[in-house]
Structures are given as structure tokens and as C-alpha cells.
N, C-alpha and C positions, 0 to 999 in steps of 0.2 A: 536906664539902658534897656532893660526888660519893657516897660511901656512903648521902645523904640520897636524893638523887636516883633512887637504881635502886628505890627503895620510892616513892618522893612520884609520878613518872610513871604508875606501872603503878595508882596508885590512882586518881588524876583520871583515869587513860583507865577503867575502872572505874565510876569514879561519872557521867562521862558516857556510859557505853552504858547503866547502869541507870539514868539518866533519860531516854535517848531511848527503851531500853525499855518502862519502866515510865509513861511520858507517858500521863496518862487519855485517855479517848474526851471527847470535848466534847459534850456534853449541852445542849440547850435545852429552854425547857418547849412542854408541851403546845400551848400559845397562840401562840409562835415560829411551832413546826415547820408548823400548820393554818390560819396567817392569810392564805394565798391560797387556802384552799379554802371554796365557799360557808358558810354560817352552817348552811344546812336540814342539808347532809352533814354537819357539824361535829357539829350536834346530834344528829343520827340517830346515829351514833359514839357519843357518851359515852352517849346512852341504854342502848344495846346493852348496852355493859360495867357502866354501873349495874346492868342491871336482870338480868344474868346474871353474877354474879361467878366465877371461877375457882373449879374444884372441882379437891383435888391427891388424890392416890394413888402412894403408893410401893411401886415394882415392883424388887426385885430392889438396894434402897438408895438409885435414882433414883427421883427427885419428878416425876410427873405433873403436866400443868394441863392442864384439861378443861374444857367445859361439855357438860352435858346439857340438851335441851326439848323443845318440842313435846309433843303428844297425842296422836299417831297409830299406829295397828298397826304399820307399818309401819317401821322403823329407816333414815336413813341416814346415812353416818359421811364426816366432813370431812376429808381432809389437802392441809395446805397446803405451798409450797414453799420452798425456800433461806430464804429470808426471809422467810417468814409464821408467823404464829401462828394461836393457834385462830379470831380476831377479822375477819381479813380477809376472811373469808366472809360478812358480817353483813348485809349486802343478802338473800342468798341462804336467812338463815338465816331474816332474821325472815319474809322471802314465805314458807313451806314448813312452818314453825309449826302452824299449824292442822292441817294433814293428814298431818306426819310426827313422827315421835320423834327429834331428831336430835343426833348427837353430832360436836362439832369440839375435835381435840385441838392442842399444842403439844408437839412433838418438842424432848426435854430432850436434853442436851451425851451420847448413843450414839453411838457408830461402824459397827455393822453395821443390817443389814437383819433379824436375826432378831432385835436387841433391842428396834428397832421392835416388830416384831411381837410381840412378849414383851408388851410394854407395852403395848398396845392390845388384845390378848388379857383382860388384866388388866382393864382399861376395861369392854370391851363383857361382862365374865362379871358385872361388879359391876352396870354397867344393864342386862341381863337379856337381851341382844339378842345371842338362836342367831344368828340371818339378818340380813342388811343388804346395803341396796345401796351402794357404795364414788363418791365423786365425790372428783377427787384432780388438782389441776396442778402440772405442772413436775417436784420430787423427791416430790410428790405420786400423780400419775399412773405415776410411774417404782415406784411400792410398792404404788399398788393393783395392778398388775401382779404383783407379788411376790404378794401376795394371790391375784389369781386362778390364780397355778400351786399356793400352798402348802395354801389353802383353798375352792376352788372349791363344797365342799359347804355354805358357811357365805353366798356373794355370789348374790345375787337377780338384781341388773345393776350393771353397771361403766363410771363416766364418767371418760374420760383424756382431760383436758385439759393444754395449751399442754408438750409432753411429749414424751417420747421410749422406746424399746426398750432393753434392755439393747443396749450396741454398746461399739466400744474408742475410738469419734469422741472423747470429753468426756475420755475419760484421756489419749488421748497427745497432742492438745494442749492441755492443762492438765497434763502431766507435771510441769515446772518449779516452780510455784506449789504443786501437789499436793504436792511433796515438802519444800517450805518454807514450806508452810503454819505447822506445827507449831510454828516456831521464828520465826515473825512476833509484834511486838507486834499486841496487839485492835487499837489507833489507826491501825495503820497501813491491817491487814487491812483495816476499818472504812469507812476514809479512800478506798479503793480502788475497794469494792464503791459508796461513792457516788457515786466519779468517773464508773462506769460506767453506775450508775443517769441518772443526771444527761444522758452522752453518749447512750446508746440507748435505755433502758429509756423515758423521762418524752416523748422527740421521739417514740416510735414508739406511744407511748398517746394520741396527739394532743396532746400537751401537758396532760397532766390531769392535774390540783395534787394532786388523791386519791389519787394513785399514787407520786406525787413526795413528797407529806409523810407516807404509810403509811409509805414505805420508809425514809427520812430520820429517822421516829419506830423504825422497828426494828433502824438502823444510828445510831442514836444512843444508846443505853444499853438496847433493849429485847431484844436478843439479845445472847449473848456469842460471847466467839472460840470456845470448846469445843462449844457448838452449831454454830455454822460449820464447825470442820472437819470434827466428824462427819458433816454433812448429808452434804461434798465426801466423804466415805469412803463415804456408803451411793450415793449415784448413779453411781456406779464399779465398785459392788459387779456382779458378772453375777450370772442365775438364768435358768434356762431358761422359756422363753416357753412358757405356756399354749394348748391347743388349743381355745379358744372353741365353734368349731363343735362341734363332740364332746361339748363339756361344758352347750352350752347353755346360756349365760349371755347373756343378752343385753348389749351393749359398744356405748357411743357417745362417737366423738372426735370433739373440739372444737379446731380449730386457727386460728390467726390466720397470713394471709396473709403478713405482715409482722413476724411474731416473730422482735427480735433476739437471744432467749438459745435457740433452738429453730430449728437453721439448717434451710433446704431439703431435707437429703437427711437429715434424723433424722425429720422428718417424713412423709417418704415412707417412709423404712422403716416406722415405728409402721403406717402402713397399710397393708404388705405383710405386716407381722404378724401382724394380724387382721383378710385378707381380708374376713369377712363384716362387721365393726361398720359402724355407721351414722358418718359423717362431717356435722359441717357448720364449715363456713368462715367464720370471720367475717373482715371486710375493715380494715383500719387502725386497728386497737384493740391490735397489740401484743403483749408476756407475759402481762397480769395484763389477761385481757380480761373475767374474773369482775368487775371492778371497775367495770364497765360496766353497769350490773345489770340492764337493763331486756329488755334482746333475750338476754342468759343466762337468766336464769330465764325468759322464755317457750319456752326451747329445752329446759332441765331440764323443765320441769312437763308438757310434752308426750313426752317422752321415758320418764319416769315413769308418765304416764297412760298410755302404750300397754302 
């Protein structure tokens, strides 16, 4: 019985870490996750994605998701943050339609900052766009940055929104998690990121169910953990800050007074960074204050116009 035992223990402890391991993400549907958000946004949603389906392109053996539209001479290109896809821009994208070419991508399960760019390279060489202007929040903003030191001859003008500078603030204290990211199950990683959305992200949007059920729909089976971590590898990643003035780009940051994943003092650096950019503020709208669509896109389209 005892000889049975030194095999029967070490298997049950076994087959219980590979099911607390292996425990799926808990998935609701579409109708779950959006039934406290109005009907009209609901529907402006699903149109969106009807009426532009995902276009892929494989860079380097990783799968691209893209959309391309608009009409216009002009290009500009979307990256979104941590937890976005090419979609949550979609307020923004359909106002901008008529008078731009615009392309919003979906950063696949990469770890650096120059795979990004590898892959986006790929992107803009297939829809034909030398020049573009870059609008980018969060891990967003933090790579059109990368952009303006890597490619400055290629960005027209650059908006960094709810963002930050390369700095060592996000890695040392997120060491801990940084380095156990890896070896976390998705459910829990998951389970985590909504605790948090849930605590700061959704009270500091004013309570707005479209921010609460985007995020809820992309921590619930529309992102994986391999995208997560890498996103957590490239916003850590450093690159030397570009010299705006010199280069002539024009650069307008967009920050919220009260963004809780974008503390006080990341935000004041981002604007000792690039002294000359144009700043504007918005007041209790949070991280994901694009989401807010009406006073953003009046601040884009006048930004653009100049």
C-alpha cells in the first residue's frame, strides 16, 4: 500500500495543478457582456465589424488582423493599448472615413518593440501608405513614440494619447508580476486584469458600461495570455526619445486628468519630453477616454485640420 502511495500522491497533486492550471477563461456571449450598454452603441458596434471584416497578413510566420478604409490622400494609422484591438477605435474611425485612408491594426502574441514595427511595416507597404500620421493610447502612444525616433521621415504628425515616455516607473513596480507573468494560467492572468478594470478603470470612465463591456469582451476570450505578455514586454522595452522640435513633426497629447493606469508623474514627464507638443486635458473620462467619442474626435479633426 505504501509503495502505492509514493506514485498515487505525486499524481493527484499533478492532476490538480493541471486543472487549476489549465481551468478555461469563462466566456459569455456577446449579448451577456453588452446588455447594459445602450442599444444605439450596441448597434453602431456590430455594424462596424459587419461592415469591415478583419483583413490578416503574415509577417515573419505571425498572423496579422487589420482593417483598412476610408478615401482619403491622406493615411492614418491606429494602435491601440494593453487591451485593445483594432475595433475600439470605431467611433473615431467611422467620423474620419470620408477624409482619411485609415488603417487600425491588432498587435498579435510579439514581445519586442521592433516586431511591432516589423509588422506594421508589412501593413502600411501592402496599403501603399510612405507617410502617415500615427494616433496611438496607452502601449499605443508608448510605440508611436518608437516610431517617431525610428521613422520620423515616414510620420506627418503624432497623437499620444492617455500615455507615457519610456521610464523605469512601469517596470520596477510591476517587477514581481513582470517576471511571473509567464508561468501564470490565462484564467487567472484574466481574472486579474478584470478585477482591476472593474476597481479603477470603469469608476474613473464615469461608470461607462462601453468601457466596462469592451474590456470584459477582450478579457473574456478576445485576447490571449501570449498577447498580454508580450504587450507587458514591449511597454518596458526603452528607446531613446525623439527630438520633435528638430525633426518637425508636429505631436499632440491627449491626457485625462484622472487616469488611473497613467499616474501623475508619467504624465508630466511625456510632456517634458516633447516640450513643444500641443496638450489638451480632458476631465473625468479616465484611460480609454477615446471611448468618449464626441469632444475626441472634435479635438482629432481640429488637430489634423491645422
Amino acid at each position: 500500500m505504501g509503495k502505492k502511495l509514493k506514485w498515487i500522491i505525486p499524481l493527484v497533486l499533478l492532476i490538480l495543478i493541471a486543472a487549476f492550471y489549465l481551468k478555461p477563461t469563462q466566456n459569455r456571449s456577446f449579448e451577456e457582456i453588452y446588455a447594459n450598454v445602450d442599444a444605439e452603441t450596441v448597434a453602431s458596434l456590430q455594424d462596424f465589424r459587419e461592415a469591415h471584416p478583419v483583413q490578416k497578413l503574415e509577417v515573419n510566420g505571425v498572423t496579422w488582423d487589420y482593417i483598412a478604409m476610408g478615401e482619403g490622400e491622406e493615411t492614418i494609422l491606429f494602435l491601440h493599448g494593453m487591451t485593445g484591438a483594432y475595433d475600439i477605435w470605431w467611433k473615431q474611425l467611422d467620423a474620419l472615413e470620408n477624409d482619411y485612408r485609415l488603417i487600425s491594426v491588432t498587435y498579435p502574441a510579439v514581445n519586442t518593440l521592433s516586431e511591432i514595427d516589423t509588422g506594421l511595416a508589412a501593413i502600411l507597404e501592402r496599403e501603399g501608405a510612405d507617410k502617415y500620421h500615427v494616433i496611438g493610447s496607452s502601449l499605443g502612444g508608448y510605440f508611436a513614440q518608437y516610431l517617431l525616433s525610428n521613422h520620423p521621415e515616414r510620420i506627418e504628425s503624432a497623437v499620444l494619447a492617455n500615455t507615457f515616455p519610456p521610464n523605469d516607473i512601469i517596470a520596477e513596480k510591476n517587477k514581481g508580476i513582470g517576471a511571473a507573468l509567464p508561468y501564470l494560467p490565462e484564467w487567472l492572468i484574466m481574472d486579474v486584469l478584470k478585477g482591476s478594470i472593474v476597481e479603477n478603470v470603469y469608476p474613473a470612465s464615469g461608470n461607462s458600461e462601453i468601457v466596462l463591456a469592451y474590456m470584459m469582451e477582450q478579457l473574456g476570450g478576445r485576447m490571449t495570455k501570449a498577447q498580454e505578455v508580450g504587450r507587458f514586454h514591449c511597454i518596458i522595452e526603452p528607446f531613446e526619445i525623439a527630438n520633435i522640435e528638430a525633426l518637425g513633426v508636429p505631436v499632440l497629447i491627449i491626457e485625462a486628468d484622472n487616469d488611473p493606469l497613467v499616474e501623475l508623474v508619467l504624465r508630466e514627464q511625456l510632456k517634458e519630453a516633447y516640450p513643444s507638443a500641443s496638450v489638451e486635458t480632458l476631465y473625468n473620462l479616465g484611460h480609454f477616454s477615446y471611448m468618449h467619442e464626441e469632444e475626441y474626435i472634435e479635438i482629432l479633426e481640429a488637430f489634423f485640420g491645422e
